[in-house]
C-alpha positions as CSV (number, residue, x, y, z in Angstrom):
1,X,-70.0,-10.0,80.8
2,X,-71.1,-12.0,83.7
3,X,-73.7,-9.9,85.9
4,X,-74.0,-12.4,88.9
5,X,-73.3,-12.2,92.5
6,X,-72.1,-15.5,94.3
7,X,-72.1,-15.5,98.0
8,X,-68.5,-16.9,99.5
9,X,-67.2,-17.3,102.5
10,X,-63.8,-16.7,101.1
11,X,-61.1,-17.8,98.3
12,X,-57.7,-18.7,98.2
13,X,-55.6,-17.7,95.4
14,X,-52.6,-20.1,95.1
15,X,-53.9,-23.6,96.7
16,X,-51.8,-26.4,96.3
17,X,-54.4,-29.0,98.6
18,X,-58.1,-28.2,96.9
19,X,-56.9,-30.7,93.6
20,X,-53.5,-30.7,91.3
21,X,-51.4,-27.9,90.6
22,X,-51.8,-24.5,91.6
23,X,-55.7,-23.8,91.9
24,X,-58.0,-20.9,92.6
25,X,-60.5,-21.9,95.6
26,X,-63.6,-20.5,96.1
27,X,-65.6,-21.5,99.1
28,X,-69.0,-21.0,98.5
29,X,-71.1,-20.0,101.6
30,X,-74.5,-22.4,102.5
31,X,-74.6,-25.8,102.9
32,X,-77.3,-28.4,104.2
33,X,-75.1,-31.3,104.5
34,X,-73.7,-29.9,108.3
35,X,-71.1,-32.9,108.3
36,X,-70.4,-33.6,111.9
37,X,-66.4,-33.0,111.5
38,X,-66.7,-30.5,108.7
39,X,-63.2,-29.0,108.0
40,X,-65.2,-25.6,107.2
41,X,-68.1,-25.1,108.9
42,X,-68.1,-21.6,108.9
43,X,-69.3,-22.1,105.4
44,X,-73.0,-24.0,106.5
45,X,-74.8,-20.3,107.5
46,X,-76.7,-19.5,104.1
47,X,-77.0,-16.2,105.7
48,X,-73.1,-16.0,106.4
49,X,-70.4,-14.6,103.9
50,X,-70.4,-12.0,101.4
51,X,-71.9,-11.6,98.0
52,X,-68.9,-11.1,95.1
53,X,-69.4,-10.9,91.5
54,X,-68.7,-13.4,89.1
55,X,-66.9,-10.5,87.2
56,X,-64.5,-9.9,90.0
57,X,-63.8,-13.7,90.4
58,X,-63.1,-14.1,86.8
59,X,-60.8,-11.2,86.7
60,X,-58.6,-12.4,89.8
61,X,-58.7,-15.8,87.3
62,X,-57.1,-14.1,84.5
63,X,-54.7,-12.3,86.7
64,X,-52.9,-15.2,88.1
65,X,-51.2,-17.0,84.9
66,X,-49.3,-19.7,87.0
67,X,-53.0,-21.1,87.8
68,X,-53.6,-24.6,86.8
69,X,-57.9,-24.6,87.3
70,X,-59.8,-23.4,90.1
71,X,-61.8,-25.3,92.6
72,X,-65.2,-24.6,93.8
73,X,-65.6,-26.2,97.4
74,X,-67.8,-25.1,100.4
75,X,-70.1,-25.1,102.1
76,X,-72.3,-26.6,98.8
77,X,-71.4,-25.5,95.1
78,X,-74.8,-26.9,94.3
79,X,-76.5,-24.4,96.1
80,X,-75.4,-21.9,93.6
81,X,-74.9,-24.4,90.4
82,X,-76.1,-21.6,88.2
83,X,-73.3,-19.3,89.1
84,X,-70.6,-21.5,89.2
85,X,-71.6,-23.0,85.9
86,X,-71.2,-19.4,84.4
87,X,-67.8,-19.0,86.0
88,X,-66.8,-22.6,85.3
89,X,-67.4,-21.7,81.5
90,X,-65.0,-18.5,81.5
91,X,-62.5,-20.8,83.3
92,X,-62.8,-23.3,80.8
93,X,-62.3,-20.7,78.2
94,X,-59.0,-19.7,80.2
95,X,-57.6,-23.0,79.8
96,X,-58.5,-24.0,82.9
97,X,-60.2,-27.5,84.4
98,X,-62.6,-27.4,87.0
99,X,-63.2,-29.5,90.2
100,X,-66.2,-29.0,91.8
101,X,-66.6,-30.5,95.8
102,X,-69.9,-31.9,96.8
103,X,-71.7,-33.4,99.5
104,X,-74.5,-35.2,97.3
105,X,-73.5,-38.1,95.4
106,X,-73.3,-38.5,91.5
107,X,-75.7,-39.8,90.8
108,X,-78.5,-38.0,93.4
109,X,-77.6,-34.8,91.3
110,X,-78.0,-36.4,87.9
111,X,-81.5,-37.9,88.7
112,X,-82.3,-34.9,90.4
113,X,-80.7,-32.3,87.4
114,X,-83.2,-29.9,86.2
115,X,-83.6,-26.6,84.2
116,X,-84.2,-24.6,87.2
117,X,-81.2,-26.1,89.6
118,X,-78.6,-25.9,87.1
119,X,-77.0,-29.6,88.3
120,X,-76.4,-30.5,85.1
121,X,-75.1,-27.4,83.8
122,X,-72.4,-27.5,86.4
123,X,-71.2,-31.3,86.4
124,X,-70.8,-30.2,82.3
125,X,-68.0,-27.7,83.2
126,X,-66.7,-29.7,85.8
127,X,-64.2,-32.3,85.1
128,X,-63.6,-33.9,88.2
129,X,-66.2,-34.1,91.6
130,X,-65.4,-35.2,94.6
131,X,-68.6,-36.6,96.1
132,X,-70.3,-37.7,99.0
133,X,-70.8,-36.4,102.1
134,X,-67.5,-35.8,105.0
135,X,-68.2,-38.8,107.4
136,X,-65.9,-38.5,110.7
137,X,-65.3,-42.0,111.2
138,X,-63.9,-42.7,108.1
139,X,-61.7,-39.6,108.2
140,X,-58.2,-39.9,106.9
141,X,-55.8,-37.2,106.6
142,X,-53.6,-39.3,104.0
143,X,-56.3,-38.9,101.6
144,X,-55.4,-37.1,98.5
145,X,-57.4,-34.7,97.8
146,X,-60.5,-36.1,99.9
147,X,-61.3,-35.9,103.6
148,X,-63.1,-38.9,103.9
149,X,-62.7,-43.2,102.7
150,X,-66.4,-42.7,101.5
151,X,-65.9,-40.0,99.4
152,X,-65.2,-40.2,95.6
153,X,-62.9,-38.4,92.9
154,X,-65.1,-38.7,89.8
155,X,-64.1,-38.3,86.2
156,X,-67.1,-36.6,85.2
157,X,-66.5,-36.7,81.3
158,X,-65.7,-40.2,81.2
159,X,-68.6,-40.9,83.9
160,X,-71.0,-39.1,81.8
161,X,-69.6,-40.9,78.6
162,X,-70.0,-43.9,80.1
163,X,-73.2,-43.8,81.7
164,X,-71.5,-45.0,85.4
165,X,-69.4,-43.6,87.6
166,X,-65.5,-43.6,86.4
167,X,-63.1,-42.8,89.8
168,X,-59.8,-40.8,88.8
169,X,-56.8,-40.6,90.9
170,X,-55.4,-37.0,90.7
């Protein structure tokens, strides 16, 4: 039973841009990046949103059979690793991969990954990232799956494997 709150600034249930197939999106409210550009920034207020339980995210998860995984985007997912982690794990359990958006890089949250952030926890349910930060003049909207030249689509098994970064294309 998953006993958590996460605080949102919304979801959508059948997204076809936020990674492959049919995906769950939850945009997490809070972010300290503030890209200047930022497709969502209603999403930077930490004080903004609302608070949902994990349990009611979960079951909207189970309810929707045609889903393929479920995204969590932003705002900044690693403002709240330890709840998505606990999510990403009952999604995972669902049959169901994850791709986490992020503004830090790779490998800032794996030198920075601690007991108490819950980095690690989350890039270990996560099977792709997109990383890095939006940057405005390297926007381009024929980007799959990414909103900037600069920013990454990591396959974080094979990246953690590996012991470097491994790019996917989706």
């Amino acid at each position: 039973m998953l006993s958590d709150t996460l605080r949102i600034a919304g979801t959508v249930n059948d997204s076809i841009v936020d990674g492959p197939g049919i995906r769950f999106a939850i945009f997490t409210q809070g972010c300290p990046h503030r890209c200047e550009g930022c497709h969502n920034p209603q999403t930077h207020d930490f004080d903004g949103g609302e608070n949902v339980t994990l349990e009611s995210l979960l079951e909207k998860l189970k309810a929707n059979p045609l889903l393929d995984g479920v995204t969590f985007s932003g705002g900044e997912p690693f403002c709240q690793a330890k709840q998505l982690y606990e999510l990403g794990t009952e999604a995972k359990k669902l049959g169901m991969n994850v791709i986490t958006y992020t503004g830090y890089m790779f490998e800032y949250l794996l030198e920075n990954a601690d007991a108490d952030n819950y980095y690690g926890e989350l890039l270990s349910v996560t099977d792709y990232l997109v990383d890095g930060p939006f940057e405005l003049d390297k926007r381009d909207i024929l980007l799959k799956f990414k909103g900037s030249s600069n920013q990454r689509i990591i396959d974080v098994k094979k990246s953690l494997a590996e012991k470097k970064v491994v790019e996917a294309e989706l």
